[in-house]
C-alpha positions in Angstrom: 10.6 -11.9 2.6 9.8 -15.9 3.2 12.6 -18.4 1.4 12.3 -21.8 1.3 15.3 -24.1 1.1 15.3 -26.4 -2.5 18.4 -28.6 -2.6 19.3 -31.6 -0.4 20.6 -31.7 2.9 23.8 -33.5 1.9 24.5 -31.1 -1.3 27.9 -29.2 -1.4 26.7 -26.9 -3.5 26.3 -23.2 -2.0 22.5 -23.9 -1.4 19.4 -21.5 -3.4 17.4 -19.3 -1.5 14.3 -19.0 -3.7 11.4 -16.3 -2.7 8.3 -17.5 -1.9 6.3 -15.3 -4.6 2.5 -16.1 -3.4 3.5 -16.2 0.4 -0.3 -15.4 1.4 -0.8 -19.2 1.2 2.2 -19.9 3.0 2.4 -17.1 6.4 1.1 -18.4 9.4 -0.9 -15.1 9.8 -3.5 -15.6 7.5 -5.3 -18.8 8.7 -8.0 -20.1 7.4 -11.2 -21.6 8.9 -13.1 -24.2 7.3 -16.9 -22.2 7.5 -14.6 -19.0 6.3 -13.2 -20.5 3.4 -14.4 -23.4 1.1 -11.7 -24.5 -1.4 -14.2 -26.9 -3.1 -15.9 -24.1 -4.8 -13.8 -21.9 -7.0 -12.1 -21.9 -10.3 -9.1 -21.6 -11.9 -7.0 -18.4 -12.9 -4.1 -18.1 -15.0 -1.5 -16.0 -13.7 1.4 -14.9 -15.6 2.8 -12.9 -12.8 3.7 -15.4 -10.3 6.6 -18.2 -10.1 7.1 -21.1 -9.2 8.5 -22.4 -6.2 11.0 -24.1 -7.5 11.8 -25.8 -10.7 11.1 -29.3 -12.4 15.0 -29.9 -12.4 15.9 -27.8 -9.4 14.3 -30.3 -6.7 15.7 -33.8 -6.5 13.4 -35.2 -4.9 11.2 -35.7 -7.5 10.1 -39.0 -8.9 10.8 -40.3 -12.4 7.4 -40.8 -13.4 6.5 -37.1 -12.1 8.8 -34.6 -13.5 7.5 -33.8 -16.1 10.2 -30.9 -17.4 13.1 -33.7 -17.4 10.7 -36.2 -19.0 10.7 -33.9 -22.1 7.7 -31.3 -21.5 8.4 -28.4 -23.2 5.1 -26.4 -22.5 5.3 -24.4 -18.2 1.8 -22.8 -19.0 0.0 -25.4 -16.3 2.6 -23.8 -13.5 0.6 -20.4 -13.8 -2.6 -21.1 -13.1 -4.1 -20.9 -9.3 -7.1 -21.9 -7.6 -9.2 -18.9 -6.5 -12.0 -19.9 -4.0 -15.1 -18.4 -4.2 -16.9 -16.7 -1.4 -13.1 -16.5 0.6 -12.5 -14.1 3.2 -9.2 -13.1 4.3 -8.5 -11.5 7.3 -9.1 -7.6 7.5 -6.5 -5.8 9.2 -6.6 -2.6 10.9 -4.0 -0.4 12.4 -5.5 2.3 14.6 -3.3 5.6 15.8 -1.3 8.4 14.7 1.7 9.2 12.2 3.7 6.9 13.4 1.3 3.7 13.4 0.6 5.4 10.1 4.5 4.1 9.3 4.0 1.2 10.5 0.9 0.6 8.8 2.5 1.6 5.0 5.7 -1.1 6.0 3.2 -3.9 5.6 1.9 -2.8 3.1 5.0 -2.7 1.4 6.0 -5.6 2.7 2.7 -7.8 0.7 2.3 -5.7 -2.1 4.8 -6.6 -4.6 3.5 -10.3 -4.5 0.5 -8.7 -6.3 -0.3 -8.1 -10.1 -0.8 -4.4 -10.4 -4.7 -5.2 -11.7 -5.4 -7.4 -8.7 -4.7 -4.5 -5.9 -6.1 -1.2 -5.3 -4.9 1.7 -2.4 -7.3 4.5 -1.3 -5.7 7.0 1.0 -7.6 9.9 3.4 -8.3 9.8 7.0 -9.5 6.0 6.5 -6.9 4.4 3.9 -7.6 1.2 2.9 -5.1 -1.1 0.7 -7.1 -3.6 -1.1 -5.3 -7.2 -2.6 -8.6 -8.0 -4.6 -7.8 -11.6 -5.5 -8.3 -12.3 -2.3 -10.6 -9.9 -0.9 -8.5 -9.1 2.3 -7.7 -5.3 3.4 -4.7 -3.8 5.3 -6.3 -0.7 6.7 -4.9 2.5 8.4 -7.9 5.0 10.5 -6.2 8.2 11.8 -6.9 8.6 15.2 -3.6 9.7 17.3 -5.0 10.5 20.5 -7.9 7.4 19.4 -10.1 10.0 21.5 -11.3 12.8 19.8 -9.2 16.3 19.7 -10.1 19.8 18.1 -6.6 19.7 16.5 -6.0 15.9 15.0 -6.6 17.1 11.4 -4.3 20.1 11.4 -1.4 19.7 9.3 0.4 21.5 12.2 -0.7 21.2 15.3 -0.6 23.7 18.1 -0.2 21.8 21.3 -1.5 25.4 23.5 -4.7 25.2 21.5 -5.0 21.5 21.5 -8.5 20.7 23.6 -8.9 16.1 24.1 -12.3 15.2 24.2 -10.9 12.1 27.1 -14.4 10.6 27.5 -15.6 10.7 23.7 -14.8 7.9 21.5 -17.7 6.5 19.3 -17.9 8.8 16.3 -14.1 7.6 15.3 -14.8 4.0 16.8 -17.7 3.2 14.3 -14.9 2.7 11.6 -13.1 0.2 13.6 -16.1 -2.7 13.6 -15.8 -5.7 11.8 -12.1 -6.2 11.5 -10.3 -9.6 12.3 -7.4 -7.7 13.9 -6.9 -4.4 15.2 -3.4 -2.8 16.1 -3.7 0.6 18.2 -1.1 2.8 19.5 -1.1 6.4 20.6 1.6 7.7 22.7 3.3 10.9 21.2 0.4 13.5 21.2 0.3 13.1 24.8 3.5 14.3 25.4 4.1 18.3 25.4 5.7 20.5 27.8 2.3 21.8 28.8 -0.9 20.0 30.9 -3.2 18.8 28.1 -6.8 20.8 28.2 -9.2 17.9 28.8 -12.8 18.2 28.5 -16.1 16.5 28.8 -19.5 16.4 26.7 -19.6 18.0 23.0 -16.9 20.8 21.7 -20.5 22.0 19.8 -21.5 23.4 23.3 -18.3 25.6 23.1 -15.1 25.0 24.1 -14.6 26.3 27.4 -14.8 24.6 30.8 -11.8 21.7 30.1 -9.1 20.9 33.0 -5.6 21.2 32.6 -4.3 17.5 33.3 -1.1 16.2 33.6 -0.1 13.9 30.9 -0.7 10.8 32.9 -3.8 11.6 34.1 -5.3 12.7 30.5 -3.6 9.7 29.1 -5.1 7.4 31.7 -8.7 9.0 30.5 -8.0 8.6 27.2 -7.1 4.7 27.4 -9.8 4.2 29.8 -12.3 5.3 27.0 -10.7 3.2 24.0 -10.4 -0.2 27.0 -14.4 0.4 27.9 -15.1 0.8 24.1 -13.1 -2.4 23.2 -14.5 -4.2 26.0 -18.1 -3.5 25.2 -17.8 -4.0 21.4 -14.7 -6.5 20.3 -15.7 -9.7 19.7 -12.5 -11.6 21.1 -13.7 -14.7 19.4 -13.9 -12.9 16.2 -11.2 -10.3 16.7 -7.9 -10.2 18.0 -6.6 -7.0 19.5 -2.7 -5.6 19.8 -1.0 -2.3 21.0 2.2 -1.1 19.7 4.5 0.0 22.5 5.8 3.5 22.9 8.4 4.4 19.6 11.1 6.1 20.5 11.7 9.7 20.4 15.0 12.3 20.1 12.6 14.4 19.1 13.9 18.0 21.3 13.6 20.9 19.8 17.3 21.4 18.8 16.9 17.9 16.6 20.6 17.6 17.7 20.1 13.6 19.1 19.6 12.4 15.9 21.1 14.7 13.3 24.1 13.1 11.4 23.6 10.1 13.3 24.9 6.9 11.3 25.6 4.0 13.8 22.8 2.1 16.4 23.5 2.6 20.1 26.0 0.1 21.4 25.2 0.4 24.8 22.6 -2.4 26.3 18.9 -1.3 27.5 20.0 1.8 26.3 17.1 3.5 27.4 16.5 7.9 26.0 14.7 10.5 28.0 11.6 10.7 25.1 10.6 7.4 26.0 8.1 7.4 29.4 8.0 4.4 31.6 5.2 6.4 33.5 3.2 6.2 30.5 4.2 2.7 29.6 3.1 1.6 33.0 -0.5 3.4 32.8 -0.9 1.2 29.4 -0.1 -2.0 31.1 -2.4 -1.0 34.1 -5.2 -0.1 31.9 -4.8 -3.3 30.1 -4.4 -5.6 33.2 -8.1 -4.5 34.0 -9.7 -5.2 30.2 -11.6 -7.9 29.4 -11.1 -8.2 26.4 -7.0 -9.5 26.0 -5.1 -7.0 24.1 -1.6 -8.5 23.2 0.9 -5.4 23.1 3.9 -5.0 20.2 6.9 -4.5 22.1 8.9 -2.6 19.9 10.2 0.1 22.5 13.4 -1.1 23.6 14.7 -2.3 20.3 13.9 1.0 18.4 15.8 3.0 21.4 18.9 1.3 19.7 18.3 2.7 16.5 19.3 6.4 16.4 20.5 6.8 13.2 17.3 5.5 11.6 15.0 8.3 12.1 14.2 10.7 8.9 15.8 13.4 10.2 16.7 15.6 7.9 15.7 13.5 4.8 12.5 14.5 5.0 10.0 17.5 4.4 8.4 20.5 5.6 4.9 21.9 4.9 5.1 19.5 1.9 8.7 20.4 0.1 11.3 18.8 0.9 14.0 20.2 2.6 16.6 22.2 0.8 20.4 21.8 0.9 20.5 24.4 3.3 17.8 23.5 5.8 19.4 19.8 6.0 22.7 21.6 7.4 20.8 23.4 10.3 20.0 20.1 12.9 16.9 22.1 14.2 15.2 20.8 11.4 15.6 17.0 11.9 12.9 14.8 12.4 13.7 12.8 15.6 10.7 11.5 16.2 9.8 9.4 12.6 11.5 6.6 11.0 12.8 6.2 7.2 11.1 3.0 5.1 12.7 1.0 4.6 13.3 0.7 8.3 12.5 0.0 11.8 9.0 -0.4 11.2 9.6 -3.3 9.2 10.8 -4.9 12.2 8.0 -3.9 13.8 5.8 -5.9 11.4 8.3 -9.0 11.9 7.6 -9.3 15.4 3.7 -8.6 14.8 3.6 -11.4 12.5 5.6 -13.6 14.4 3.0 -13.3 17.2 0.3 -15.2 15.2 
């Protein structure tokens, strides 16, 4: 949350953090272009929700002949009221991936939300959920797409990796969804990773299924990103769109859950790096980037989230929709290692997104 300082430099007094209640106005994020954005044109609307950032007798910087409260006003109705600009449009935001991006997608939501009357905001969840602040006519979007090329499994609520067929060279029927976004955030990493080659496969899975390759990880990965870097290269606008990647989240994720389970305490050890996060795979991002046209600014939230073991869900979580019960959180083969809790990591994430603007 964004704080403003309100008392002078020279006070003794333990100095007021107040919250900056319409911060929309005040991130750097959201910028606005003159042709986007005309403030001439508009009108008035009272809110009753929002506050003021700071008071009449609060700031003493404040001339005689303008404060108002301490000149004996007694009415704060003309504090409420804000300009809405007609015809404004906001940035439209887009995060792009799998259950994880899906995390990181809800923490910003959460993170804007609250500075918006209940009436004035709108959420509609599904494969393409889309969080609507209607005042202002902006969007935080989230498109499921984990592998962001196609798979025969990505809508399974559990998902058999032996049965798992990628589509590596097919992109466009998920892709049409992503057009016409002022930034787009991707990230696909963990449904790569199995203990088996991933069954890859050209053309249409309506021809039948048969007749894929069994790839390394790499190699299928490489395919994959190579797809989504032609299809960003051929249809981003980069003077309409910017483009980012999230780096690789870390993972305890074995099969025993044993990493993560009753952990309390963040790492200690510096560039603590864990076996679930790949350099390999890191490295074919960065190479596939390199080669792009189209500059794609990467989230670098690997090595910071390697500290934080104890922040997964573990085994605060659920299964097949219950949560778990008493006696499934005692048995550590049921901890999540893989997701984070929200509150969380994620936020973090956002921090550093929003800091690259």
């Amino acid at each position: 949350m964004s704080h403003v300082v309100v008392c002078p430099k020279d006070d003794k007094k333990t100095q007021e953090m107040v919250p900056i209640h319409n911060a929309a106005w005040f991130n750097d994020g959201f910028v606005y272009e003159p042709e986007d954005c005309d403030f001439r044109n508009g009108k008035w609307v009272f809110n009753s929700s929002i506050k003021p950032l700071y008071s009449g007798t609060s700031c003493p910087y404040i001339s005689r002949p303008y404060s108002c409260v301490k000149n004996g006003r007694v009415d704060s109705d003309y504090q409420y009221w804000e300009w809405q600009p007609e015809d404004c449009i906001l940035p439209k935001l887009l995060f792009v991936g799998d259950s994880l991006q899906k995390s990181q997608w809800e923490s910003f939501v959460c993170m804007v939300e609250w500075i918006i009357p209940e009436k004035q905001k709108s959420m509609r969840r599904g494969t393409h959920s889309v969080f609507k602040a209607k005042e202002y006519n902006a969007t935080i979007e989230f498109y499921w797409a984990p592998m962001l090329v196609e798979s025969n499994t990505e809508f399974f609520t559990i998902r058999d990796p032996k049965k798992q067929i990628v589509k590596v060279d097919s992109i466009m029927e998920r892709a049409r969804n992503w057009t016409g976004v002022d930034i787009l955030v991707f990230n696909t990493y963990i449904w790569w990773m199995s203990d088996i080659k991933v069954k890859a496969l050209w053309g249409s899975f309506g021809n039948g299924e048969e007749g894929y390759e069994e790839l390394e990880n790499q190699i299928a990965y490489n395919l994959g990103l190579r797809t989504w870097a032609n299809w960003v290269d051929s249809t981003v606008d980069p003077n309409k769109t910017r483009v980012f990647f999230t780096t690789i989240s870390a993972d305890w994720g074995k099969k025993d859950g044993v990493k993560c389970f009753n952990e309390t305490k963040p790492i200690g050890k510096r560039k603590h790096w864990g076996s679930g996060s790949s350099k390999e795979m890191m490295r074919v991002v960065e190479k596939v980037v390199k080669r792009m046209k189209v500059a794609v600014t990467f989230i670098n939230i690997t090595q910071i989230s390697e500290y934080r073991i104890d922040a997964h869900s573990s085994v605060y979580t659920e299964s097949g929709g219950k949560l778990l019960s008493e006696e499934e959180k005692a048995n550590p083969r049921n901890a999540d290692c893989i997701h984070w809790c929200l509150p969380g990591i994620p936020d973090t994430w956002n921090q550093i997104f929003l800091a690259m603007f």
